[in-house]
KEDREN-590749 format. One line per 10 residues: their letters; for each residue x negated, y negated, z of C-alpha. Coordinates in nm, 2 decimals, m for minus. Example, Ala and Ser with C-alpha at 12.3 -4.5 7.8 and 13.67 -1.06 7.14 Angstrom:
AS> m1.23 0.45 0.78 | m1.37 0.11 0.71 .
# end
This chain:
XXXXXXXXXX> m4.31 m2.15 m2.33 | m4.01 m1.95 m2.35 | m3.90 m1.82 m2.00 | m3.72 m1.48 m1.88 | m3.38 m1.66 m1.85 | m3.39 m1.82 m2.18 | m3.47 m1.48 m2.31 | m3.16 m1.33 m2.10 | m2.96 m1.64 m2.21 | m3.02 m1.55 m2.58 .
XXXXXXXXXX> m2.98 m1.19 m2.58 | m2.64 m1.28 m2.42 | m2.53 m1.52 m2.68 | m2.56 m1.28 m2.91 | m2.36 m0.96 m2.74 | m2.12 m1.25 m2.69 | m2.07 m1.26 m3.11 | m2.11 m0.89 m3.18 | m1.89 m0.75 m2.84 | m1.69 m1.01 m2.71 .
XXXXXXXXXX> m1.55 m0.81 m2.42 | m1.95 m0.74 m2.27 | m1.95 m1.09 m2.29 | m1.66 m1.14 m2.06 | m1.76 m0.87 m1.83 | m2.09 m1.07 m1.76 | m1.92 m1.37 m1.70 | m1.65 m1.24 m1.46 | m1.58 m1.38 m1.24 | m1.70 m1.72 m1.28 .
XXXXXXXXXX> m1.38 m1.87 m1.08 | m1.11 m1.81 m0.81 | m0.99 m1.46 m0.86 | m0.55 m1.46 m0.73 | m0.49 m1.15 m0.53 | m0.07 m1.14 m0.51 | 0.08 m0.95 m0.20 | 0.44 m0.77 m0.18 | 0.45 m0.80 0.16 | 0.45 m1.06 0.48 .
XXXXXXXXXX> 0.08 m1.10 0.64 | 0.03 m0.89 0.92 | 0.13 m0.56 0.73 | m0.08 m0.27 0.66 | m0.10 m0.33 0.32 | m0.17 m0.72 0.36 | m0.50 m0.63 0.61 | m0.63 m0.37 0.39 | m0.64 m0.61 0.14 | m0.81 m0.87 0.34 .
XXXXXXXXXX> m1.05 m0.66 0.43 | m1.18 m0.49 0.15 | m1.13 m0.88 m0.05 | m1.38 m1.01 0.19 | m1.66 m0.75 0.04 | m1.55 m0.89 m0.28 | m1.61 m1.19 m0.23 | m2.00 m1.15 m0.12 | m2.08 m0.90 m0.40 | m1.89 m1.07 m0.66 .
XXXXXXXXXX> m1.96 m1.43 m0.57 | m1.64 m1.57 m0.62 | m1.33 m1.61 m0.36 | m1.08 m1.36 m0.40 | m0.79 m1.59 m0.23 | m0.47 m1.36 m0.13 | m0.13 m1.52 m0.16 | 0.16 m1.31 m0.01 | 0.49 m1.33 m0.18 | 0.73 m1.09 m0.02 .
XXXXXXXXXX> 1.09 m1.05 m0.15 | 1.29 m0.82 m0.44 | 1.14 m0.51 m0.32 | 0.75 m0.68 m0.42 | 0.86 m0.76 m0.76 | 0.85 m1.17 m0.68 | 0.46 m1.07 m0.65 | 0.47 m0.84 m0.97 | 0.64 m1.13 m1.14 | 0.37 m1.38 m1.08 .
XXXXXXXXXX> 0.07 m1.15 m1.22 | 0.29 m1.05 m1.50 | 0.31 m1.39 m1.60 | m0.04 m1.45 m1.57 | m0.31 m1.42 m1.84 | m0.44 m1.06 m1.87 | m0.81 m1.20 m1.78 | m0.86 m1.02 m1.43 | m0.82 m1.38 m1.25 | m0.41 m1.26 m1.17 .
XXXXXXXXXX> m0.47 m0.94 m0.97 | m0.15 m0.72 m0.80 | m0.22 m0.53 m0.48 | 0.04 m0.28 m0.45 | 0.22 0.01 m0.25 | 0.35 0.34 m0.37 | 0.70 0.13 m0.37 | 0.59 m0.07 m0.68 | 0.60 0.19 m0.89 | 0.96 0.17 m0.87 .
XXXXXXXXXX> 1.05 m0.10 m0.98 | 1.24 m0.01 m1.28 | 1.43 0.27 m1.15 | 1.58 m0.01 m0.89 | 1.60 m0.33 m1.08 | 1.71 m0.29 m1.40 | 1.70 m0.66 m1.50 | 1.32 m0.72 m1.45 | 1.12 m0.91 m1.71 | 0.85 m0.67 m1.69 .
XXXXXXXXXX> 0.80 m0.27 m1.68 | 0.54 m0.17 m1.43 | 0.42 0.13 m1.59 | 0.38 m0.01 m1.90 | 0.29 m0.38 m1.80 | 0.03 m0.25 m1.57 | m0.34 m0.13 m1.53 | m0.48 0.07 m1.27 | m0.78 m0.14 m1.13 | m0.91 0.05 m0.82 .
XXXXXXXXXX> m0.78 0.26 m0.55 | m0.83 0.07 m0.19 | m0.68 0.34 0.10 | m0.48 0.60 0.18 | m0.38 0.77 0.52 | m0.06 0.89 0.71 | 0.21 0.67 0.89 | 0.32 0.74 1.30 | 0.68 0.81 1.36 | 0.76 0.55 1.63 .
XXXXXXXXXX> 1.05 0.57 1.88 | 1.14 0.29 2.14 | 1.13 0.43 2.49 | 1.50 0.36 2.55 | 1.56 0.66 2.34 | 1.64 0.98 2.58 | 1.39 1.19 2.42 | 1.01 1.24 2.42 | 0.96 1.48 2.13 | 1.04 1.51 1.80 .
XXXXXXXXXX> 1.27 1.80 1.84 | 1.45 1.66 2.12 | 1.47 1.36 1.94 | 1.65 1.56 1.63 | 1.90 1.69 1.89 | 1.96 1.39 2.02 | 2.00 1.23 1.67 | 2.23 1.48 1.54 | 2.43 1.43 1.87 | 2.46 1.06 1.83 .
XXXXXXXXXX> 2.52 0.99 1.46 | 2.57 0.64 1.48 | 2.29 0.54 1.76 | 2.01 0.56 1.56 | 1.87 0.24 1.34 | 1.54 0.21 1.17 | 1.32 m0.04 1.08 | 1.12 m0.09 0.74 | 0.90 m0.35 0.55 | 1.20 m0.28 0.33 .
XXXXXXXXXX> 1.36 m0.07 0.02 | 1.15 0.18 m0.08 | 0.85 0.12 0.11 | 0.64 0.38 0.25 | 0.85 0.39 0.56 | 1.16 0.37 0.43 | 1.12 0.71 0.21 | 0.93 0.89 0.52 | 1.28 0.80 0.71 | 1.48 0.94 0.42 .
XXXXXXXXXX> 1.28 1.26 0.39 | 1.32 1.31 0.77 | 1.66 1.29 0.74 | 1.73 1.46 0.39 | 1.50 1.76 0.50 | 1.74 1.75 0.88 | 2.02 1.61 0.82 | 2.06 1.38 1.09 | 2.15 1.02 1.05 | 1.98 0.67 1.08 .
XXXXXXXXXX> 2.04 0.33 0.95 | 1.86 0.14 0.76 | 1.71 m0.20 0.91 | 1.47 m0.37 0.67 | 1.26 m0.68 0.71 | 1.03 m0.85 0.47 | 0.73 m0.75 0.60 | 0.62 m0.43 0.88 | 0.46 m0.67 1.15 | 0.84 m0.86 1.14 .
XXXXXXXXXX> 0.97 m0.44 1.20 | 0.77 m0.30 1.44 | 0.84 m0.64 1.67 | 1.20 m0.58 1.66 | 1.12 m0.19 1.77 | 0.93 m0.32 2.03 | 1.21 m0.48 2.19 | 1.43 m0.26 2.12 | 1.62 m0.38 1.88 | 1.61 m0.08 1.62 .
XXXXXXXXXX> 1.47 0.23 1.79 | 1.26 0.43 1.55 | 1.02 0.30 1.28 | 0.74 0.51 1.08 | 0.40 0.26 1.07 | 0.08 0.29 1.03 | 0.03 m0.07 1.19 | m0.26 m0.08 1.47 | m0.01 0.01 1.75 | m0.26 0.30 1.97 .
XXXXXXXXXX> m0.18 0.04 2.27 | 0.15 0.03 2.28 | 0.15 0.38 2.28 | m0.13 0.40 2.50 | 0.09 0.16 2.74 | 0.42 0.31 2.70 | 0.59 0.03 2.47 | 0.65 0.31 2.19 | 0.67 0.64 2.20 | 0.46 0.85 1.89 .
XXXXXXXXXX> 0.63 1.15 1.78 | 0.44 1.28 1.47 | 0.23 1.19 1.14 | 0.36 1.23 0.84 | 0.00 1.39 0.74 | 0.00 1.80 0.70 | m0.27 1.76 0.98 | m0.30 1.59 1.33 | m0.49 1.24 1.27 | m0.81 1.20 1.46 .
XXXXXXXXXX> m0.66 0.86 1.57 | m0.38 1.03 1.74 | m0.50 1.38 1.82 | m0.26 1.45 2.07 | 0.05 1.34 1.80 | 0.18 1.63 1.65 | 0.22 1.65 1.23 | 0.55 1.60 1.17 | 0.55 1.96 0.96 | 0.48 2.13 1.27 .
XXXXXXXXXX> 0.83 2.11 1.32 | 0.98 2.00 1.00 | 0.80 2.30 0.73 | 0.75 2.13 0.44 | 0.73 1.74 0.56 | 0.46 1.53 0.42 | 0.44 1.19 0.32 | 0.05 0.98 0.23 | 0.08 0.62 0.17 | m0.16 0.42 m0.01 .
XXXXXXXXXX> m0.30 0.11 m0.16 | m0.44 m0.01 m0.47 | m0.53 m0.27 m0.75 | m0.33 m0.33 m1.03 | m0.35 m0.62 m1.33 | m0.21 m0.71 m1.66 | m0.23 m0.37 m1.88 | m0.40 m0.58 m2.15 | m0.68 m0.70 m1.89 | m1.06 m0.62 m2.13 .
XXXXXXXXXX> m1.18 m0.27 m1.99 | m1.54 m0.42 m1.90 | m1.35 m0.61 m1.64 | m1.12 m0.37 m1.47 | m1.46 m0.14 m1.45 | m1.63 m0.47 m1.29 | m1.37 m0.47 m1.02 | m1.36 m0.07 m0.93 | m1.72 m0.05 m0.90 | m1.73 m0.37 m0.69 .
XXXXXXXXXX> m1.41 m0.24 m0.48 | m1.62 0.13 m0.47 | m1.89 m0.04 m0.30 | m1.67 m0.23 m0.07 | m1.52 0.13 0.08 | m1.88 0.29 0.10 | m1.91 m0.02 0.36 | m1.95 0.11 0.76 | m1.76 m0.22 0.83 | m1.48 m0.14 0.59 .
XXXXXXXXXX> m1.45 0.22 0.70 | m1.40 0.10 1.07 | m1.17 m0.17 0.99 | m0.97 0.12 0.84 | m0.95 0.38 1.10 | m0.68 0.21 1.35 | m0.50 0.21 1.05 | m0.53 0.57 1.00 | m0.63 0.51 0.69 | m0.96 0.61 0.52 .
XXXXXXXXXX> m1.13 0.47 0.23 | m0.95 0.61 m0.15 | m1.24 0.52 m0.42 | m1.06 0.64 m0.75 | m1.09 0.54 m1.12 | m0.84 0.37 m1.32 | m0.75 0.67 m1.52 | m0.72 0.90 m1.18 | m0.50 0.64 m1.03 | m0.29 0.62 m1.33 .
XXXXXXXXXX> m0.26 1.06 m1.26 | m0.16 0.92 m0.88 | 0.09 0.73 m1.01 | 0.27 0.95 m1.19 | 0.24 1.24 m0.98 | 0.44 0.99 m0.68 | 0.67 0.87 m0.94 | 0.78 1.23 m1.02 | 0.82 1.33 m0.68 | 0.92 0.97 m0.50 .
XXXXXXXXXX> 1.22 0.89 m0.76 | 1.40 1.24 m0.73 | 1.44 1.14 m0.28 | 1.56 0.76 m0.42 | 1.83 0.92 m0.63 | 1.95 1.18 m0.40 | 1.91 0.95 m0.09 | 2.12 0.63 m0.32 | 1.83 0.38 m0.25 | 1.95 0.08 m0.36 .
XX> 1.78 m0.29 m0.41 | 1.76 m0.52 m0.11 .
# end
């Protein structure tokens, strides 16, 4: 007698002859699927990942194993996936700084807009300007006074080059004109320890850091959101006193642009389900981050829209490589 699954088994032989690539979206993933990360652990962007790669792992029912090669401004990462077969095993979780990686390196093997897919959108949210307590100043506007006073007091710390933080601190000060230097590390846990002791006094983060302000150890003077966070109600927005600031961060799935279509939609769906998850959405809120389901083709508008506006600040502010 001929059972249900040999029926199913049959029926998929054949779509495997007449449409190869429904054939690989039912088999996917049948093994270890590489998730490369730009930064350090212990980042925003490398616990965002780990926690929506957990869901993956159940609903897909293969491990999603994350590997975290920092370095070059996330392109040591980038490398490795490009590098990789385009069969969705090789995935890229990425930043809004990946997306310039050709307008900083000019001697990369690969071109990230053309090299790579959109997969699936993970989260997006706001960063917290930080300031060390050593700093005479409690606001944001007596901070600016005393920054413009003291042009060479002032240093900064970032996950590095043209991270998130690192344009939010050249905004602030193109849209001011006061002064900081630059401090990057390879990773924002690695930063936001050195501006807890002091050793650089201003950082913008998005880190889980409500008790050290809750305790004194930082100082929050704004969001870069247009509105107050509901983590930080009592934090003003940044634009309240800068008109015009605003800065979102995000994170999101990338592979190999040639990866089969059925795949990439296997993923998005699987990563859609993940943020509908009430244990996902908490895990995202000290983050002050929420949940940023998108399709491939309106990440690839995202994309563009940040390149467009993100490039013009790294030219005028002379961003260079690490």
């Amino acid at each position: 007698m001929v059972s249900r699954r040999d029926i199913l088994a049959m029926a998929g032989g054949a779509s495997a002859q007449l449409f190869p690539g429904s054939a690989i979206a039912v088999d996917y993933p049948t093994k270890t699927v590489r998730v490369m990360l730009t930064v350090a652990p212990g980042g925003t962007s490398d616990i965002v990942t780990r926690l929506t790669a957990r869901f993956l792992q159940e609903r897909l029912g293969q491990t999603f194993l994350i590997e975290n090669r920092p370095g070059a401004g996330g392109n040591l990462a980038a490398d490795v996936v490009y590098k990789s077969p385009a069969d969705g095993y090789a995935l890229l979780s990425i930043s809004k700084g990946n997306i310039f990686a050709n307008l900083l390196y000019d001697k990369l093997d690969f071109d990230f807009a053309r090299d790579f897919a959109p997969v699936a959108g993970i989260a997006n949210g706001g960063l917290v300007m930080l300031m060390h307590p050593s700093v005479p100043a409690k606001t944001l506007p007596e901070f600016l006074a005393y920054a413009r006073a003291n042009p060479t007091k002032i240093n900064y710390s970032t996950p590095g080059n043209s991270s998130d933080p690192h344009l939010c601190s050249e905004l602030l000060k193109m849209m001011t004109g006061i002064e900081m230097a630059h401090v990057p590390y390879r990773g924002g846990a690695l930063a936001l320890t050195d501006l807890i002791a002091g050793n650089v006094q201003v950082m913008f983060s998005n880190l889980p850091v409500g008790e050290y302000i809750r305790t004194g150890k930082l100082i929050a003077l704004g969001v870069t959101a247009p509105q107050r966070a509901k983590e930080f109600p009592d934090v003003p927005a940044i634009a309240e006193f800068v008109p015009g600031y605003e800065v979102g961060v995000w994170y999101a799935y990338v592979a190999r642009r040639e990866t089969a279509p059925e795949i990439v939609q296997t993923l998005n769906s699987a990563m859609a389900a993940a943020l509908a998850d009430s244990a996902v959405q908490t895990g995202l809120v000290p983050l002050n981050a929420a949940p940023m389901p998108m399709s491939p083709a309106e990440l690839e508008k995202l994309f563009a829209a940040e390149f467009a506006k993100w490039s013009k600040v790294i030219k005028a502010a002379g961003i260079k490589p690490d």
